[in-house]
Every structure is written in structure tokens, then in C-alpha cells.
NUKOLFI-449376 format. One line per field, with one value per residue (C-alpha): residue in three letters; x, y, z. Coordinates in steps of 0.05 Angstrom, whole numbers. Layout:
BEGIN
aa ALA ...
c1 X ...
c2 Y ...
c3 Z ...
END
This chain:
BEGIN
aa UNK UNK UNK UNK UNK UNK UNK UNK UNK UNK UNK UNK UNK UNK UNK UNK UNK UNK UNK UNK UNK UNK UNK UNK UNK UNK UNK UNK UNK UNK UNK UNK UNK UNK UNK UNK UNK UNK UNK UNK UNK UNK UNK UNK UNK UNK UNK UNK UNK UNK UNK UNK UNK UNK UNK UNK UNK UNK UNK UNK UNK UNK UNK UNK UNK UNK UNK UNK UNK
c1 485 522 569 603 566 616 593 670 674 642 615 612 591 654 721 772 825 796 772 822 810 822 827 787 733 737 742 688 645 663 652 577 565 586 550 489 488 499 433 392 413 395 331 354 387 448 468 468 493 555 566 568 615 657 658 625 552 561 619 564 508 557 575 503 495 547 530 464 450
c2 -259 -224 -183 -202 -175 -114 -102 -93 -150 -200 -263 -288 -358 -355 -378 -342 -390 -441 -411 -417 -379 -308 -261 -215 -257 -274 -207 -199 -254 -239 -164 -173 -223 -161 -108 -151 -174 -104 -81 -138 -112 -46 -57 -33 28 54 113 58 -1 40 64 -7 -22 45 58 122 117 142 79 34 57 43 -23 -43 -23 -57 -126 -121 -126
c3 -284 -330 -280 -225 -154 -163 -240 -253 -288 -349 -356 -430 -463 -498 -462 -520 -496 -527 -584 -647 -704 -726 -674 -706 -705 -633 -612 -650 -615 -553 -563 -593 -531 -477 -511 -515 -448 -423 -459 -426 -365 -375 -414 -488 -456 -491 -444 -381 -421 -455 -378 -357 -411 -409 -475 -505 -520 -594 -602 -566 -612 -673 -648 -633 -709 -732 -694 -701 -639
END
């Protein structure tokens, strides 16, 4: 699963702390991991998946852009 069983909290594939590199770029990665994760879960939908994420759909749909997710 992606969330915890409260859907408060992430589970990535990428442990930052133990990452090194810019952290730009692991923001980045860890960022474009979340956001895809959170559209699997809601089937592709941005309005649910930027709820999820509590972000603004219009900042999800430019991230998802951005990514290329």
C-alpha cells in the first residue's frame, strides 16, 4: 500500500536519508514517486489524488505535467 491504514501518511521506494545528491533532485524523486502513487490509488483522478496529497488540484495537474507523470 501506498498509505498507511489512516491515509495520513506515505510510503515511498526512496529512503531520502540515504540518498546523497542534490536536494533538488531528491525532492524531486521523492515528489514524482507521491504524486504517482496517489493517482494509482485513485485511478488517474486529479481532484481525489491532489485531496490525498493536500495540495491544490491546479499545482497537482502542473506537477503531473511537469514529471510526466
Amino acid at each position: 500500500p501506498i498509505f498507511s491504514e489512516n491515509n495520513s501518511s506515505f510510503k515511498t521506494n526512496i529512503n531520502p536519508l540515504n540518498e546523497i545528491g542534490p536536494l533538488k533532485d531528491i525532492v524531486e524523486q521523492v515528489e514524482k514517486e507521491l504524486i504517482s502513487n496517489a493517482l494509482s490509488r485513485t485511478n488517474g483522478n486529479i481532484s481525489r489524488a491532489s485531496e490525498l496529497l493536500e495540495i491544490p488540484r491546479t499545482t497537482l495537474q502542473y506537477k503531473v505535467k511537469k514529471y510526466n507523470v
